[in-house]
N, CA, C, O and CB atoms as a CASP TS submission, in Angstrom:
PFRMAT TS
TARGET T0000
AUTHOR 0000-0000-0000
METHOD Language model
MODEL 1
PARENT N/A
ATOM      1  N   UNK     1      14.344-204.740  52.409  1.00  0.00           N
ATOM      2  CA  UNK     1      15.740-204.772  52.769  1.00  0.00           C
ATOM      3  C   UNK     1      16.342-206.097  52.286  1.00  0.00           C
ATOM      4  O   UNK     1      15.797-207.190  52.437  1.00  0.00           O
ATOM      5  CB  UNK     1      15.922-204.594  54.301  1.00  0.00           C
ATOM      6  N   UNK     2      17.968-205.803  51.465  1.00  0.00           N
ATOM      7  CA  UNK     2      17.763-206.918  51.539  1.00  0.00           C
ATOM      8  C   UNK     2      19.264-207.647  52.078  1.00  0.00           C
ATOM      9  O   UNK     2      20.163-206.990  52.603  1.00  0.00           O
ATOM     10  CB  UNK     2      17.154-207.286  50.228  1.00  0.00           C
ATOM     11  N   UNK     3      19.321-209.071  51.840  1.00  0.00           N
ATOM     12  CA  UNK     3      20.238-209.677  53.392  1.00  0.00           C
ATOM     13  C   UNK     3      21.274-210.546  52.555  1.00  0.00           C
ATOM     14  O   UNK     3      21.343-210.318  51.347  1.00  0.00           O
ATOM     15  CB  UNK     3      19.116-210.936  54.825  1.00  0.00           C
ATOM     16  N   UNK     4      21.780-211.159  52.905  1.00  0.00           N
ATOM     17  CA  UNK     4      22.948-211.844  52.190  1.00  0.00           C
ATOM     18  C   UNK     4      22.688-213.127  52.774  1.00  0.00           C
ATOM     19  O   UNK     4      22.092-212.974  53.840  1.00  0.00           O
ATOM     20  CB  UNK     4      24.519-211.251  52.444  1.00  0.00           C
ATOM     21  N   UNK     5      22.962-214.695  52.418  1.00  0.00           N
ATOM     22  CA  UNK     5      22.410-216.081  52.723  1.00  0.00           C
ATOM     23  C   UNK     5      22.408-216.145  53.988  1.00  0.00           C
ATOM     24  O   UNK     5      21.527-216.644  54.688  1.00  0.00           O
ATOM     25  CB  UNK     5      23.108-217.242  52.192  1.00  0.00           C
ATOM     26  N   UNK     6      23.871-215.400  54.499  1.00  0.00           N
ATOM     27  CA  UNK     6      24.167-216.121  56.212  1.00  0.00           C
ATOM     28  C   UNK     6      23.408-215.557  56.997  1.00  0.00           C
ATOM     29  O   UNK     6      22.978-216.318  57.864  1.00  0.00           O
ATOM     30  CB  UNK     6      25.638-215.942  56.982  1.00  0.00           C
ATOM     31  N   UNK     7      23.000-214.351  57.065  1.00  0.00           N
ATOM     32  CA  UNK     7      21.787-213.328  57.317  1.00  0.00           C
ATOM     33  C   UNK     7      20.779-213.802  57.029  1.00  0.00           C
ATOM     34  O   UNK     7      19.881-213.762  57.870  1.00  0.00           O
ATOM     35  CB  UNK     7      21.745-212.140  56.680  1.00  0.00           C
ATOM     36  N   UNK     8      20.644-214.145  56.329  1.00  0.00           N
ATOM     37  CA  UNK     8      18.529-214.931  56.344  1.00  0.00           C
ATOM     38  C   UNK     8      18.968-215.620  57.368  1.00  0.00           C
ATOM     39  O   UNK     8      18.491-215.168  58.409  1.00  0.00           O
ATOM     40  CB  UNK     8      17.553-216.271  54.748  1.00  0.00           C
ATOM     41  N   UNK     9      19.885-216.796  57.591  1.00  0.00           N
ATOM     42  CA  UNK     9      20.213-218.215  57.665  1.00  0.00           C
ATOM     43  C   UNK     9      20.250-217.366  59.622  1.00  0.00           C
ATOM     44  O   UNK     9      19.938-218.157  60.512  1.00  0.00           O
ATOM     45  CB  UNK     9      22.035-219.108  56.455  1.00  0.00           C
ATOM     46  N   UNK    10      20.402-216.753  59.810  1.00  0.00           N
ATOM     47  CA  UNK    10      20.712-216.119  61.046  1.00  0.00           C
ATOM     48  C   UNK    10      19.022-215.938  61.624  1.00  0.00           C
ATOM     49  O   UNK    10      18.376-216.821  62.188  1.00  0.00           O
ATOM     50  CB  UNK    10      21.719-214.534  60.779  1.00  0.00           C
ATOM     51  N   UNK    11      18.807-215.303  61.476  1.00  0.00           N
ATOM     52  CA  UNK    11      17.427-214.290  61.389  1.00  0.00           C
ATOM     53  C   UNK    11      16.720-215.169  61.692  1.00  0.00           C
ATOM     54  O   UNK    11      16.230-215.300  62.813  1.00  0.00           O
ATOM     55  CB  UNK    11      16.891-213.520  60.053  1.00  0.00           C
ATOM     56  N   UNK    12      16.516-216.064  60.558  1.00  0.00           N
ATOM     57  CA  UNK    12      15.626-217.144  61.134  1.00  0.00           C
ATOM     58  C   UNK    12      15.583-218.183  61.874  1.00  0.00           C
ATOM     59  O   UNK    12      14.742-219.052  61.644  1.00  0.00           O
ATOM     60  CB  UNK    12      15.261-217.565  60.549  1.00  0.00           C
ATOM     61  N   UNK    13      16.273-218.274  62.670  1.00  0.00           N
ATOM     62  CA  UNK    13      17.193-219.072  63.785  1.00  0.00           C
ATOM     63  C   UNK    13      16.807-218.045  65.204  1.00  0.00           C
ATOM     64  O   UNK    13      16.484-218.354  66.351  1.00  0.00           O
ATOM     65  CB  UNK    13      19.252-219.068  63.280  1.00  0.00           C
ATOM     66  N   UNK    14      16.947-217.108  64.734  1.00  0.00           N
ATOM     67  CA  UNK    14      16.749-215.813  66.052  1.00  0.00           C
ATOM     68  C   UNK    14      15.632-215.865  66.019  1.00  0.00           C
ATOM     69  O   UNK    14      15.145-215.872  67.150  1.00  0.00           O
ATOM     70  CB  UNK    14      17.226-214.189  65.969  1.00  0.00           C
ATOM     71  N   UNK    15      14.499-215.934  64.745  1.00  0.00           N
ATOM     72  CA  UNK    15      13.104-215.751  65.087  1.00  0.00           C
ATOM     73  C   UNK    15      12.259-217.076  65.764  1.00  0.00           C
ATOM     74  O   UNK    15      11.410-217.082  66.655  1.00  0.00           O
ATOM     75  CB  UNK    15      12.433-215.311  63.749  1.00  0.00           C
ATOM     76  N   UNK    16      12.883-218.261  64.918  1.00  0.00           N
ATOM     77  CA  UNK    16      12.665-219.596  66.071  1.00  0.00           C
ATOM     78  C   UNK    16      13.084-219.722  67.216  1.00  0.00           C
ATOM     79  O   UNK    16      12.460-220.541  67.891  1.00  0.00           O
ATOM     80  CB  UNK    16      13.121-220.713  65.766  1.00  0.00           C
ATOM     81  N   UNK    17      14.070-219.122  67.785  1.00  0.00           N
ATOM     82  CA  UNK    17      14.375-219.092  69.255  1.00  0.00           C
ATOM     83  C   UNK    17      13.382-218.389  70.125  1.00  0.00           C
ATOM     84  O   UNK    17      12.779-218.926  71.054  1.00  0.00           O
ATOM     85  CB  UNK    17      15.672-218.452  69.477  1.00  0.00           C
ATOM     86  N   UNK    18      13.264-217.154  69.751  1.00  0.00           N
ATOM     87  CA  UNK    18      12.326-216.443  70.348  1.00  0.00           C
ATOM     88  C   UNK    18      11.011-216.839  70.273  1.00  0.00           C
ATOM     89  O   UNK    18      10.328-217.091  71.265  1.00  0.00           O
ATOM     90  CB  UNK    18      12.398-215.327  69.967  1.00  0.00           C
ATOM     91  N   UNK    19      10.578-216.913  68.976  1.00  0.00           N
ATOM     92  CA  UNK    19       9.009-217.764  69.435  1.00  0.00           C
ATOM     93  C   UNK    19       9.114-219.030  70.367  1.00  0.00           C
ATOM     94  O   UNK    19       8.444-218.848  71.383  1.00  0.00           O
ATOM     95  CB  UNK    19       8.185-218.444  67.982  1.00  0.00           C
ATOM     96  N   UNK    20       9.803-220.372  70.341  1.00  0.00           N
ATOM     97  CA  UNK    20      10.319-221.249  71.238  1.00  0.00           C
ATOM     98  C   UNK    20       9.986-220.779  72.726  1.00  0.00           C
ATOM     99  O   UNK    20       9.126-221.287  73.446  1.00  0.00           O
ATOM    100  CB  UNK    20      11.799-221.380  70.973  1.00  0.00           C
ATOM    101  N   UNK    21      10.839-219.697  73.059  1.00  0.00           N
ATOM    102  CA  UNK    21      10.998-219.410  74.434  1.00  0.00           C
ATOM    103  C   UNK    21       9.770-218.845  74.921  1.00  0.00           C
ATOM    104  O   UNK    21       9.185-219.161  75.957  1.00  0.00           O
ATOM    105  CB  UNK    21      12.123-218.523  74.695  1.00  0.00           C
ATOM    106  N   UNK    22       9.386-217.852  73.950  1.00  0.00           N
ATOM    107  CA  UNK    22       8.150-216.904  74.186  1.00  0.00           C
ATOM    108  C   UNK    22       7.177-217.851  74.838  1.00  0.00           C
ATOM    109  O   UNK    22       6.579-217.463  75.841  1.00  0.00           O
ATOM    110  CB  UNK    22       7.483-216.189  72.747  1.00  0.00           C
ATOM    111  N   UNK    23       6.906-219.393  74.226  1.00  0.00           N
ATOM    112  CA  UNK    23       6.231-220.510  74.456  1.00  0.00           C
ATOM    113  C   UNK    23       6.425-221.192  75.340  1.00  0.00           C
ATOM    114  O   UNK    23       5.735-222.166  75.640  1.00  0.00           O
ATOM    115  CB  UNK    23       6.227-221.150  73.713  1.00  0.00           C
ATOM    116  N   UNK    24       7.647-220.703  76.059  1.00  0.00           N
ATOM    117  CA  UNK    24       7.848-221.474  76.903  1.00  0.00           C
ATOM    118  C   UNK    24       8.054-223.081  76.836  1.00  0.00           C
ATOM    119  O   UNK    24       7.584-223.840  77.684  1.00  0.00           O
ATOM    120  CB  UNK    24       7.030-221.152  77.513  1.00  0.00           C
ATOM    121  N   UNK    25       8.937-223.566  75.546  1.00  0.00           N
ATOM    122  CA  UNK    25       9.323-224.645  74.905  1.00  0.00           C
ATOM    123  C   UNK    25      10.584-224.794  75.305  1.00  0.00           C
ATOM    124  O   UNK    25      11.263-223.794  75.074  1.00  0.00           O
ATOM    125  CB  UNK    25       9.168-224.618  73.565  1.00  0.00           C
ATOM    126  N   UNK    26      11.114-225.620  75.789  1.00  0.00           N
ATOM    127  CA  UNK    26      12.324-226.405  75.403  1.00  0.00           C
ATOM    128  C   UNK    26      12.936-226.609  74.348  1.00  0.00           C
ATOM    129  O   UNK    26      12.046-227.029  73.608  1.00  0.00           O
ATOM    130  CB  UNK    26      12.243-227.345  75.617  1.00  0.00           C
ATOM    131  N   UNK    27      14.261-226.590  73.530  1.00  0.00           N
ATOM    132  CA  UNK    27      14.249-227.368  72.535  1.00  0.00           C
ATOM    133  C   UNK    27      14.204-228.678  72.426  1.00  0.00           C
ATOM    134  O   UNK    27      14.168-228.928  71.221  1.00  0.00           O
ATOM    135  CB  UNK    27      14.976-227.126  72.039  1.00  0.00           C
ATOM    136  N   UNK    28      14.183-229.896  73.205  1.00  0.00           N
ATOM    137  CA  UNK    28      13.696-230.818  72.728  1.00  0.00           C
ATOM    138  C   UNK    28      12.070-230.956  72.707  1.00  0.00           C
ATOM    139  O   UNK    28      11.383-231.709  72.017  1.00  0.00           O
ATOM    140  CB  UNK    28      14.326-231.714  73.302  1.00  0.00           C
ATOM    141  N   UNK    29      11.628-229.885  73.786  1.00  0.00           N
ATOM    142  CA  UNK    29       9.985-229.971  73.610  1.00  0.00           C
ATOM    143  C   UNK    29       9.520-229.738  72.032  1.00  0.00           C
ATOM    144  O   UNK    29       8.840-230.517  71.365  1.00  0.00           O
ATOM    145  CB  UNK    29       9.200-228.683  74.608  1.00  0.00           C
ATOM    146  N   UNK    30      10.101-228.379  71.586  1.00  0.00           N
ATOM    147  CA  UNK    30       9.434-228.325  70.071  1.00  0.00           C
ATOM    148  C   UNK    30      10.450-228.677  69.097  1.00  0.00           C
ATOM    149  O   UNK    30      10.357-228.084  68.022  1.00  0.00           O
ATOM    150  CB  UNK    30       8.846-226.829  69.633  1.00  0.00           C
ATOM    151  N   UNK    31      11.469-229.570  69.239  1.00  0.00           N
ATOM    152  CA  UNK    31      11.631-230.738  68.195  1.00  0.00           C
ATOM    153  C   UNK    31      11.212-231.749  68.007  1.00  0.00           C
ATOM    154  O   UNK    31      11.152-232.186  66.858  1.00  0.00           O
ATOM    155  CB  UNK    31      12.436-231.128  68.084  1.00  0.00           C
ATOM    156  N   UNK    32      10.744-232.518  69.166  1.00  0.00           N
ATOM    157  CA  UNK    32       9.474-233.350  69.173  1.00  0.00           C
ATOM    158  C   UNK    32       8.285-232.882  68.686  1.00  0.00           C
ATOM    159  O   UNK    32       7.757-233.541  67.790  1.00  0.00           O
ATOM    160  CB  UNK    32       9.162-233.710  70.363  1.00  0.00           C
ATOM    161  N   UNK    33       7.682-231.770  69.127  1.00  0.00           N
ATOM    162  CA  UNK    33       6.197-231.693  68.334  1.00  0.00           C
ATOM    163  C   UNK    33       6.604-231.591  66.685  1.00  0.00           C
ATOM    164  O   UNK    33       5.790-231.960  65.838  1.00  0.00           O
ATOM    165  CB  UNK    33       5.160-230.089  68.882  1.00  0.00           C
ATOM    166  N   UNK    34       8.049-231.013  66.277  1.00  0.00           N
ATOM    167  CA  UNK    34       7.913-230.648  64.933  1.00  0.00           C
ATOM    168  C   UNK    34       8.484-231.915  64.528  1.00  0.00           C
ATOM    169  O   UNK    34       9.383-231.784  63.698  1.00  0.00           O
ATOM    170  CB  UNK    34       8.606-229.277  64.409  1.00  0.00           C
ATOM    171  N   UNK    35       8.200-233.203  64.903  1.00  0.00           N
ATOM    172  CA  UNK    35       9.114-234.284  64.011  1.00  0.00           C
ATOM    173  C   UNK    35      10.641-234.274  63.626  1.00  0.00           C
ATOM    174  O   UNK    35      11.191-234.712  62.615  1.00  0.00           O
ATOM    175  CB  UNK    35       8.561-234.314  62.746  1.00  0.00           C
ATOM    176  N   UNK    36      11.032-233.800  64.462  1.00  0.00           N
ATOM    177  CA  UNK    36      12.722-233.584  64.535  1.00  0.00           C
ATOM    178  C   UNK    36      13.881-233.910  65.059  1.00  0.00           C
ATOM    179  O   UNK    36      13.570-234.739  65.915  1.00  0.00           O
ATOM    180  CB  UNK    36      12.975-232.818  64.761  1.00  0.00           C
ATOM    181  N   UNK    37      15.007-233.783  65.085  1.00  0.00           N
ATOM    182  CA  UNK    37      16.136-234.387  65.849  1.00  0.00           C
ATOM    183  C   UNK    37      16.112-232.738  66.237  1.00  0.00           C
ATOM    184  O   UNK    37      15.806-231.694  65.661  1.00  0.00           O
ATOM    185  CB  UNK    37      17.660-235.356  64.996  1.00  0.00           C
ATOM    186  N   UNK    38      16.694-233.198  67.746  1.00  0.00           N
ATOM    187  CA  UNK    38      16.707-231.245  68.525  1.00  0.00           C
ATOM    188  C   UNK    38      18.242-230.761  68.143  1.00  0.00           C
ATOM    189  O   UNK    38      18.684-229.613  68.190  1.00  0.00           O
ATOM    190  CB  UNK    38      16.539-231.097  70.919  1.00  0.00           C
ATOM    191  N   UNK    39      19.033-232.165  67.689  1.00  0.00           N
ATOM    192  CA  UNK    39      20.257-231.006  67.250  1.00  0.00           C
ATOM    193  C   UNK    39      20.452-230.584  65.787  1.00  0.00           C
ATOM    194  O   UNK    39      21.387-230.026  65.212  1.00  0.00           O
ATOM    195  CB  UNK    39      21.726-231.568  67.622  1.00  0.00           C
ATOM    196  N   UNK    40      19.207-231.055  65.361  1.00  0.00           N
ATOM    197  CA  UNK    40      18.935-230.155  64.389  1.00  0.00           C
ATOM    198  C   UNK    40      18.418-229.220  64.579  1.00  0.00           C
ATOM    199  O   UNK    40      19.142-228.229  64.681  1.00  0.00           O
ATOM    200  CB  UNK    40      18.431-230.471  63.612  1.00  0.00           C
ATOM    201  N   UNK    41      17.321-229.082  64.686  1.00  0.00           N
ATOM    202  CA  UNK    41      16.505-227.885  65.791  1.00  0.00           C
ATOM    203  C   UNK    41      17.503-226.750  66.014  1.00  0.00           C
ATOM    204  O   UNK    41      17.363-225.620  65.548  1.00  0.00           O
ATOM    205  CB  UNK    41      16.077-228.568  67.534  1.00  0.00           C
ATOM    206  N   UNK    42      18.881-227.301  67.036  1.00  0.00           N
ATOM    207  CA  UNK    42      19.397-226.399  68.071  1.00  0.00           C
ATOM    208  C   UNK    42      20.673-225.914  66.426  1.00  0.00           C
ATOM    209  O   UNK    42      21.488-225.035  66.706  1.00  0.00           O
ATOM    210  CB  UNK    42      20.158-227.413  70.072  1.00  0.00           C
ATOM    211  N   UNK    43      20.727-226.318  65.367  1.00  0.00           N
ATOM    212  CA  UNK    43      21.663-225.992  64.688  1.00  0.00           C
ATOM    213  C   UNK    43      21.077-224.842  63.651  1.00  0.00           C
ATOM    214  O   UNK    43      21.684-223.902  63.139  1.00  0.00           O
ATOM    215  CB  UNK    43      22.252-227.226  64.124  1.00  0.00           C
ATOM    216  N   UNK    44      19.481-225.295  63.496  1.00  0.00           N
ATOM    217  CA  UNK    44      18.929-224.109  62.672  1.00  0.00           C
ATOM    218  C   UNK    44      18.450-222.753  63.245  1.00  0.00           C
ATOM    219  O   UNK    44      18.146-221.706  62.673  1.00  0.00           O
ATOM    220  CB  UNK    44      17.829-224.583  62.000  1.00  0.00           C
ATOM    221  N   UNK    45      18.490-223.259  65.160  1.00  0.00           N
ATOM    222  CA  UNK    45      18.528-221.506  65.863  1.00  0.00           C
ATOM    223  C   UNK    45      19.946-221.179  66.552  1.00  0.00           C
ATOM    224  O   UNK    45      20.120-220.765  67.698  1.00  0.00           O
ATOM    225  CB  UNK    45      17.214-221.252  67.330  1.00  0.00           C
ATOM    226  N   UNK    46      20.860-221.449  65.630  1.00  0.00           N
ATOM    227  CA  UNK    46      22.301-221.647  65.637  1.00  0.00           C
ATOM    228  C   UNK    46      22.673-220.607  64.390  1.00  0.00           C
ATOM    229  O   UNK    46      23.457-219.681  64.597  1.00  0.00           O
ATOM    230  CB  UNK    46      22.780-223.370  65.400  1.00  0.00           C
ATOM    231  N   UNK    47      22.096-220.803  63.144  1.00  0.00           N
ATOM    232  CA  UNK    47      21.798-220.241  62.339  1.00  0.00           C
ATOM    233  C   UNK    47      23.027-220.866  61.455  1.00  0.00           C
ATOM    234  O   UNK    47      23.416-220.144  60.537  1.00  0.00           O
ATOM    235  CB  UNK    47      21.548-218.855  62.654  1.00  0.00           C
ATOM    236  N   UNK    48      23.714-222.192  61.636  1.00  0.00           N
ATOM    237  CA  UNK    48      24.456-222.575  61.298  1.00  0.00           C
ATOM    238  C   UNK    48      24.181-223.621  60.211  1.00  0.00           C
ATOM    239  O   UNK    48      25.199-224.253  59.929  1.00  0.00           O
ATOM    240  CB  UNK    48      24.989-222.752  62.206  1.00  0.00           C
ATOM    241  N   UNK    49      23.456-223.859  59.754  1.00  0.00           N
ATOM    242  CA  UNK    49      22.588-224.708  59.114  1.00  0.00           C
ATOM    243  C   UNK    49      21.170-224.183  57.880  1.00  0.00           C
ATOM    244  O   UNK    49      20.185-223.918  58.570  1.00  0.00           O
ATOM    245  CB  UNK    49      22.056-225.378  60.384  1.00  0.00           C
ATOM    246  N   UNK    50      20.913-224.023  56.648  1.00  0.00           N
ATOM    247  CA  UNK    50      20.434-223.353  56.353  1.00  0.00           C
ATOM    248  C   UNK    50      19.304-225.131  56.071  1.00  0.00           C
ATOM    249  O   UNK    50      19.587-226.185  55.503  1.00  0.00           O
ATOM    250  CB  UNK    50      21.187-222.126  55.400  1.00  0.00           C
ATOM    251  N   UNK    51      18.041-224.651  56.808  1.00  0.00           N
ATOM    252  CA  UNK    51      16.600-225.400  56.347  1.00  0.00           C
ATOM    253  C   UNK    51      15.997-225.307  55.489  1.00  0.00           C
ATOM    254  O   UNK    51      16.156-224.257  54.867  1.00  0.00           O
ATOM    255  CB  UNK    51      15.710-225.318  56.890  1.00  0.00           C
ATOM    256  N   UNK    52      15.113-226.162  55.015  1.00  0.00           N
ATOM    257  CA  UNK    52      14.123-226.232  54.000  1.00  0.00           C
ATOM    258  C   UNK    52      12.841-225.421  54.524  1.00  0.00           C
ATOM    259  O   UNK    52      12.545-225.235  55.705  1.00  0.00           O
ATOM    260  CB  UNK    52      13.796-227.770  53.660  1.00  0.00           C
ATOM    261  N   UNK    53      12.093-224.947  53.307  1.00  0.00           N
ATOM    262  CA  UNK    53      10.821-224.031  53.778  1.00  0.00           C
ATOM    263  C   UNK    53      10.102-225.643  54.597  1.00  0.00           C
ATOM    264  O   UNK    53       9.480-225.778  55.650  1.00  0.00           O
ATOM    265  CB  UNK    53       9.608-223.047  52.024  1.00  0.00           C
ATOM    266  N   UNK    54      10.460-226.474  53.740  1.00  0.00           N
ATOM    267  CA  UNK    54       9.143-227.798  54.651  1.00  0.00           C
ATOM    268  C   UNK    54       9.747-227.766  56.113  1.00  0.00           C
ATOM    269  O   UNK    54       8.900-228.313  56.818  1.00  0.00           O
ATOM    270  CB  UNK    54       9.214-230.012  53.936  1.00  0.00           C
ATOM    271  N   UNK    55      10.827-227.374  56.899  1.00  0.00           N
ATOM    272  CA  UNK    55      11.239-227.433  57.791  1.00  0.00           C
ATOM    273  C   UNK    55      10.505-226.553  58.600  1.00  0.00           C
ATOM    274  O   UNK    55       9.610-226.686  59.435  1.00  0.00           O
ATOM    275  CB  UNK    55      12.355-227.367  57.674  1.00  0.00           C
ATOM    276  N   UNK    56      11.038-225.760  58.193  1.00  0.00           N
ATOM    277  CA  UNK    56      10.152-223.935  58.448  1.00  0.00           C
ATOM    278  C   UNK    56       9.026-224.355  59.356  1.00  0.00           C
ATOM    279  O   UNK    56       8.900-224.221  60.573  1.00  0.00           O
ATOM    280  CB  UNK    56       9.229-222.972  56.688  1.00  0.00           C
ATOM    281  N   UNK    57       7.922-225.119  58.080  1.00  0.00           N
ATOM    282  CA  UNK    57       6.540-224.961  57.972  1.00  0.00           C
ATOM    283  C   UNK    57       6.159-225.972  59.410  1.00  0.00           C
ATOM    284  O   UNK    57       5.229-225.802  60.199  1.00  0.00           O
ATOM    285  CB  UNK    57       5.892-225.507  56.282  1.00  0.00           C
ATOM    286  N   UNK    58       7.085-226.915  59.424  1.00  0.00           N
ATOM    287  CA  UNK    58       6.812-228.607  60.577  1.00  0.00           C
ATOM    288  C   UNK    58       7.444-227.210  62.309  1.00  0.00           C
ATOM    289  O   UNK    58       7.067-227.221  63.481  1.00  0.00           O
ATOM    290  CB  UNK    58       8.962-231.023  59.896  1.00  0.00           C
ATOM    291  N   UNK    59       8.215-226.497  61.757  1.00  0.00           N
ATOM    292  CA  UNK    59       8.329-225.657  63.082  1.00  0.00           C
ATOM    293  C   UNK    59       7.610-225.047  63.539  1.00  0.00           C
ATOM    294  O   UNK    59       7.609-224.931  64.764  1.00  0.00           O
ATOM    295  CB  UNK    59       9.029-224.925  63.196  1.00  0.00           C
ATOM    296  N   UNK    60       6.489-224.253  62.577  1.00  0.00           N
ATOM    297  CA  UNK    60       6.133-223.321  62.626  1.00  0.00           C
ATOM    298  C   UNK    60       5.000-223.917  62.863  1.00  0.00           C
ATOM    299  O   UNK    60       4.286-223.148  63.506  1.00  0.00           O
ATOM    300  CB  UNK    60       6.398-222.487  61.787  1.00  0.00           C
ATOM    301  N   UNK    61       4.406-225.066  62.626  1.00  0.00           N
ATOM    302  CA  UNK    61       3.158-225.691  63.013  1.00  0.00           C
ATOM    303  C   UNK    61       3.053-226.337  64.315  1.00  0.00           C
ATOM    304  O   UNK    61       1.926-226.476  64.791  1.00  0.00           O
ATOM    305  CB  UNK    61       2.834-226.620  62.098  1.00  0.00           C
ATOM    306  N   UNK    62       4.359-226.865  65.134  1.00  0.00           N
ATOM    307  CA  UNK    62       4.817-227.051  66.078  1.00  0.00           C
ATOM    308  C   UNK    62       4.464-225.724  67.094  1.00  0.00           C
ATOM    309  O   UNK    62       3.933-225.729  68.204  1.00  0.00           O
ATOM    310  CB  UNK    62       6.108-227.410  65.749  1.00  0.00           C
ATOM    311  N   UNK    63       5.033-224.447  66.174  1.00  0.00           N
ATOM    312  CA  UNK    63       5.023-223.339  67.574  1.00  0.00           C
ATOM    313  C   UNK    63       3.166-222.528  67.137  1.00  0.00           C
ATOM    314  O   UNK    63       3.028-221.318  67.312  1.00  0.00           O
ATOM    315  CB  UNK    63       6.966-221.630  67.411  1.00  0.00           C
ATOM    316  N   UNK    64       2.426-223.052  66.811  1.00  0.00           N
ATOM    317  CA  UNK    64       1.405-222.820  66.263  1.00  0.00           C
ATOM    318  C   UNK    64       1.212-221.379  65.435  1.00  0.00           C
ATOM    319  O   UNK    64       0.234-220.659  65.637  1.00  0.00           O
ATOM    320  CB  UNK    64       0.582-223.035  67.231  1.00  0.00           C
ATOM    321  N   UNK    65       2.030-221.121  64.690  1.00  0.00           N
ATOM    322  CA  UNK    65       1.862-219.775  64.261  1.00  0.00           C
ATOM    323  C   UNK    65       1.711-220.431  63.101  1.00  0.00           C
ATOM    324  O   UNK    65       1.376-221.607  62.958  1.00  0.00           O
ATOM    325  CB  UNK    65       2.923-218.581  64.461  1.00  0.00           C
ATOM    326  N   UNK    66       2.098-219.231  61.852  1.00  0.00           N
ATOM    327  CA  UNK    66       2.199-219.222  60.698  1.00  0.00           C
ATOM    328  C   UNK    66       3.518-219.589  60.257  1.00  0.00           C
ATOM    329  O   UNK    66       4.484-219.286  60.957  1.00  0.00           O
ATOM    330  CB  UNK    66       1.791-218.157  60.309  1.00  0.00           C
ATOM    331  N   UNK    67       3.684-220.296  59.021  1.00  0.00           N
ATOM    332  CA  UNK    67       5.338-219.828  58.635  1.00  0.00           C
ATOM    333  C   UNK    67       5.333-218.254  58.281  1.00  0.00           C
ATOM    334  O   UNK    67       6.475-218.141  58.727  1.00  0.00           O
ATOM    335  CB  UNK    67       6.022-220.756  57.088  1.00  0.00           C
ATOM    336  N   UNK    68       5.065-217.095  57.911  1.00  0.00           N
ATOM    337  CA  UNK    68       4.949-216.174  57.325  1.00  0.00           C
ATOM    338  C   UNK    68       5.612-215.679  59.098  1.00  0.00           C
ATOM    339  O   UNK    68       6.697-215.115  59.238  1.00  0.00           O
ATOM    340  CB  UNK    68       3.404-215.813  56.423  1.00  0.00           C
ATOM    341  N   UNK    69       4.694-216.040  60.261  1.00  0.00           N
ATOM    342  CA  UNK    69       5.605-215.058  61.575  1.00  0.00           C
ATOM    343  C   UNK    69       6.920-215.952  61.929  1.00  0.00           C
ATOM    344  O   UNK    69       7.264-216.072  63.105  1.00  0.00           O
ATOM    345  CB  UNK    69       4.525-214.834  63.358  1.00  0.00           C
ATOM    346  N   UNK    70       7.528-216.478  61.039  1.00  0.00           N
ATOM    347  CA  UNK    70       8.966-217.193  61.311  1.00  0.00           C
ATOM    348  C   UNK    70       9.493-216.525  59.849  1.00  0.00           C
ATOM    349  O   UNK    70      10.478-217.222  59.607  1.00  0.00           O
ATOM    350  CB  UNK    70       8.994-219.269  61.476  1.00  0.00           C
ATOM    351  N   UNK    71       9.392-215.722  58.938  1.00  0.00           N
ATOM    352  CA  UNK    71      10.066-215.913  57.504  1.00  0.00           C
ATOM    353  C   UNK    71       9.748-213.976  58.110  1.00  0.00           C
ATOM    354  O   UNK    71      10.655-213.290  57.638  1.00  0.00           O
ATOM    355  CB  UNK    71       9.069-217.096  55.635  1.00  0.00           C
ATOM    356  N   UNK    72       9.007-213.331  58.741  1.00  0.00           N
ATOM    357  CA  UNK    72       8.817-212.173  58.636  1.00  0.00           C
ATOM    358  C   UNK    72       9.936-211.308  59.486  1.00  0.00           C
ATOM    359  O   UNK    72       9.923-210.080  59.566  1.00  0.00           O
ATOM    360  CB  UNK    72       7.479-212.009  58.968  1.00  0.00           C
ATOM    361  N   UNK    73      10.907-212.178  60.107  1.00  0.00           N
ATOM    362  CA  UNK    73      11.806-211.723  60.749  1.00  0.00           C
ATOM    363  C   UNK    73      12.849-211.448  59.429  1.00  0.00           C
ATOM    364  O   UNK    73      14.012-211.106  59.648  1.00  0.00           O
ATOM    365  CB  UNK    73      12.207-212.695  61.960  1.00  0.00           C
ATOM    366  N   UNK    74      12.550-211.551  58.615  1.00  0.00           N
ATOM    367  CA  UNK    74      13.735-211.055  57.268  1.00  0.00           C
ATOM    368  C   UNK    74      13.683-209.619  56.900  1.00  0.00           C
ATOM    369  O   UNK    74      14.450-208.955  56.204  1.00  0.00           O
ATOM    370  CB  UNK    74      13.416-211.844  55.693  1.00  0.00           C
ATOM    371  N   UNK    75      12.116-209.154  57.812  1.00  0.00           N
ATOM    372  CA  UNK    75      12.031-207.908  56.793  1.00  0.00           C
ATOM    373  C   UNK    75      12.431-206.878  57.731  1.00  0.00           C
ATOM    374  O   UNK    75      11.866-205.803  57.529  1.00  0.00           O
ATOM    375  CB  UNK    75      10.474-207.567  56.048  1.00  0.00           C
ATOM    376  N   UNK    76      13.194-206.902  58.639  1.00  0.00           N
ATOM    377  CA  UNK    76      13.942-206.389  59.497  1.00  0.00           C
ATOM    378  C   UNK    76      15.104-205.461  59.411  1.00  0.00           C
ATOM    379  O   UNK    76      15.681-205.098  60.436  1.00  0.00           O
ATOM    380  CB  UNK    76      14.228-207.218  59.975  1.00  0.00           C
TER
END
């Protein structure tokens, strides 16, 4: 399927929120583990802000998954 920029830029903001919470994280809890400012954090599950995959990857290592279960919310 495929999505238009603001739509990825969405999606993956929705899929970091939900893993976040699922974890029972705060956002400043997992902007701290991922080396981050949380209003950045809170702007890329805002979906207002489009990140770098290295961003992705410092989140996604933060919420201990994969980047692939944060990028797989595209195929939606």
């Amino acid at each position: 399927m495929s999505h238009d920029k603001d739509m990825v830029i969405k999606l993956i903001g929705i899929r970091i929120r939900k893993l976040r919470t699922d974890n029972q994280l705060t956002l400043e809890n997992l902007a701290f583990k991922a080396d981050m400012d949380y209003t950045q954090l809170s702007r890329i599950e805002l979906g207002k802000i489009n990140t770098s995959l290295f961003q992705i990857y410092k989140i996604a290592l933060a919420l201990k998954v994969s980047s692939t279960d944060i990028l797989n919310s595209l195929d939606t």
